[in-house]
Residue, then its C-alpha position, 0 to 999 in steps of 0.5 A: x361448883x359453888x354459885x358464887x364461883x360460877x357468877x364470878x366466873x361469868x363476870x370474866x367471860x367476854x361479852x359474846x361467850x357471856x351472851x351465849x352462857x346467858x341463852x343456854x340457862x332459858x329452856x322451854x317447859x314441855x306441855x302438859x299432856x293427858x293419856x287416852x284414858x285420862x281424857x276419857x275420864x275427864x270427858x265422862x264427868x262433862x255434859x253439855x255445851x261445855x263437853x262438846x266444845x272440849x270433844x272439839x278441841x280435843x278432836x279437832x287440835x283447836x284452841x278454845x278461842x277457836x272453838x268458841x269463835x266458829x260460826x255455822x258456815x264453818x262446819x262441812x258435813x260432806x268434806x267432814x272438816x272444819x274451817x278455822x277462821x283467823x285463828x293465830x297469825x290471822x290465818x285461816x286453816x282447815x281441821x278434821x271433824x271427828x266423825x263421833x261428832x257429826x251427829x252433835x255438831x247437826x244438833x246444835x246448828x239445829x238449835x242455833x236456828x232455833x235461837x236465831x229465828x226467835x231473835x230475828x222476830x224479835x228484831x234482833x238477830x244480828x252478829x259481829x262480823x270478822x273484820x270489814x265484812x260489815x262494811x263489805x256485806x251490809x246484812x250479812x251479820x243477819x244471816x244464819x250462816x255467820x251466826x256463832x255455833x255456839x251463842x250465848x243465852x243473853x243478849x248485849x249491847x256492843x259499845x262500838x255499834x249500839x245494837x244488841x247482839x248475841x255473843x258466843x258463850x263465855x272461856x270461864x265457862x268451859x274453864x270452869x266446867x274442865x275444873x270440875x270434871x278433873x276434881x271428879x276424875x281425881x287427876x292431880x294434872x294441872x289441866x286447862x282448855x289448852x291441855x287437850x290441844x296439846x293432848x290431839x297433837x301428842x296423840x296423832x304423832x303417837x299414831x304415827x301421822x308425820x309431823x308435816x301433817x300435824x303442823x298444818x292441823x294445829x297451823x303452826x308457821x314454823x314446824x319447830x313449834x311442833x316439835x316439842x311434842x315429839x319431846x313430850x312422847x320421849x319424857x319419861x321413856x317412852x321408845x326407851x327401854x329401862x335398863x332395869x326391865x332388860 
């Protein structure tokens, strides 16, 4: 049917029926999601701080504002699980820890309190604190606990307060570093941080844990938001079988 024709048949529909023909031309672009041999070889060409924090989101289902937001009393080695703090919605939730990382994850709270030991004794030391805290505990910004998991190598000054304190380490960072290991692997995929947060959700459903269960592991309020993996795993056939290979 000729473009034209189908505009000058909407300017006839009533208002309701034209609100309706209006709402059925938006859909929803289906993220993109990379196998488990893609992951891996983007994760082959990654080192550092950057590579734990993808393992993370990868592993975990976070996002990279969570990722770069834990604090040490967030990790529970005995439980094997992570406490994700106000992350979207301002709701706190708790994720798996992937048992590969428990020994890395030691290793930089190790280093960590390396890092802060050398900034109290230089009178620094103090964090930003998640909403009233401050207000409500006065010298819990100077505890290890509440220090980020992964701190930045400078110090800055916050506008607001005047102290200086040491921030988590930068997005552009871990983006820039992702960049770099998908040019390496020679994956034509348009891949962001975000992408191995999608990749965990896919991957879990394709196991065959329920859908209930990876809702609350990625702290979706509405389980329809989940669903659209479950329209990732049918792209391209998959469950379907071709009628060329009967």
């Amino acid at each position: 049917m000729p473009l034209f024709f189908c505009i000058n048949m909407s300017w006839n529909l009533p208002l309701d029926k034209l609100e309706n023909f209006k709402r059925a031309k938006k859909y929803k672009t289906l993220p993109v999601v990379l196998t488990e041999n893609e992951t891996k070889r983007i994760l082959f060409y990654m080192e550092g701080i950057p590579s734990l924090i993808v393992r993370l989101m990868y592993g975990s289902g976070l996002r990279i504002s969570e990722a770069l937001r834990l604090r040490n009393k967030d990790l529970d080695f005995g439980y094997r699980q992570i406490i994700v703090r106000s992350g979207k919605g301002a709701k706190d939730r708790i994720t798996m820890m992937p048992e590969k990382l428990v020994q890395s994850l030691k290793s930089q709270v190790l280093l960590c309190q390396k890092v802060h030991k050398k900034d109290l004794a230089n009178g620094m030391g103090r964090t930003l604190l998640p909403g009233a805290l401050s207000v409500k505990y006065p010298n819990a910004d100077r505890e290890f606990g509440w220090q980020y998991l992964f701190p930045s190598r400078n110090r800055q000054k916050d506008p607001r307060t005047g102290f200086v304190h040491r921030h988590h380490i930068s997005e552009t960072t871990v983006q820039r570093a992702i960049k770099i290991a998908v040019t390496k692997a020679s994956l034509k995929k348009n891949v962001t941080s975000h992408t191995f947060r999608h990749s965990f959700a896919t991957h879990l459903l394709r196991s065959g844990y329920d859908i209930r269960t990876v809702q609350e592991l990625l702290g979706h309020q509405n389980v329809e938001t989940t669903m659209i993996y479950t329209h990732v795993l049918n792209r391209g056939g998959f469950g379907v079988k071709s009628p060329l290979d009967s």
